[in-house]
N, C-alpha and C positions, 0 to 999 in steps of 0.2 A: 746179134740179131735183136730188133727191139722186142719191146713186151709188145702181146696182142692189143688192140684199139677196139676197147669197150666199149659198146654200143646199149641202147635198149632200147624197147615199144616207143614210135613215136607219139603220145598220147589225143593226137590230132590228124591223121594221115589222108585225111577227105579233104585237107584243109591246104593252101598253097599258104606258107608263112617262113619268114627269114632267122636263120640263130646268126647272132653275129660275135666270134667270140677273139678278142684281142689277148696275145702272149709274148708281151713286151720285155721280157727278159730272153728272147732264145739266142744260145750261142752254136758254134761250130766252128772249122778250123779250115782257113786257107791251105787249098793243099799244096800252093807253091811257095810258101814261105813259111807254112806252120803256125804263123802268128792268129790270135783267136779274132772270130766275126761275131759280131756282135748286132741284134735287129729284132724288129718287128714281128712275128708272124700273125697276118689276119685272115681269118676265116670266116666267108659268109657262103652259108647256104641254107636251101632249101629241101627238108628230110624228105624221103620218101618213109618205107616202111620201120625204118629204125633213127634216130638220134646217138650222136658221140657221147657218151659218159664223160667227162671232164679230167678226173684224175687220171683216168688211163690215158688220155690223150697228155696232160702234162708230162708224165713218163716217156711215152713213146718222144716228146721233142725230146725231152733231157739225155736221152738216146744219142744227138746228134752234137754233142759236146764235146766229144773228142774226136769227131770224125771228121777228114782230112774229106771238105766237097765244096765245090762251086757254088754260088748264089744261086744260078740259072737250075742247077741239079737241084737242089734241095727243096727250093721250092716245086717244080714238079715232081718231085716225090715224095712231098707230102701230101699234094693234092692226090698221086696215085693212089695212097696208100688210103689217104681217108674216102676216096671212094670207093675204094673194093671192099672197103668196111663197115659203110652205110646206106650203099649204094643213094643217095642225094638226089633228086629232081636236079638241084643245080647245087653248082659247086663253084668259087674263087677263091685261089689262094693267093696272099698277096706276103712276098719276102720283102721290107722296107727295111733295108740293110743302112747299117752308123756310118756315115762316111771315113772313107779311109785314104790319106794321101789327098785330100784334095776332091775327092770323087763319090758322089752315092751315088748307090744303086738301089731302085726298086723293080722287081720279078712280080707280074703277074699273069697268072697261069689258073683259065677255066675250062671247066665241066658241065656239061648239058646233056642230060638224057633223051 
């Protein structure tokens, strides 16, 4: 199970403005061959009442290092997860995955309240 995704007081919440926060090391694990994924993860949004705390949110990807899941999965379920946890005005998550064989893939997957 991951750790919780730490949140706090947006210090601005009357305000419409963008955090945009890049996690250019996340991995996870092909679950047909096993072999490790390697990519991107970008996150842009706009908080409503709360903001992401940073380190708890590096934990919760690091979470996803041995876990056997899809591009297309993964990235929607981080977007899941970090909106049921900041609940966000808006939300993009964007999986920009290392090419592999010949082939990249980029997942992106949004949030609008």
């Amino acid at each position: 199970m991951p750790p919780p995704i730490e949140t706090f007081p947006n210090p601005k919440p009357d305000r419409d403005y963008e955090i945009a926060i890049d996690c250019p090391e996340f991995t996870s694990v092909c679950p047909k061959t096993g072999l490790p994924d390697f990519g991107t993860i970008r996150i842009t949004y706009v908080p409503g009442d709360r903001c992401l705390e940073l380190k708890a949110l590096k934990y919760y990807l690091l979470e996803f290092r041995n876990r056997g899941i899809f591009y297309e999965q993964v990235t929607n379920q981080i977007l899941d997860d970090l909106v049921a946890s900041c609940a966000p005005r808006r939300m993009t998550v964007v999986g920009d995955f290392t090419p592999r064989g010949g082939i990249k893939t980029v997942v992106t997957a949004r949030y609008e309240r």
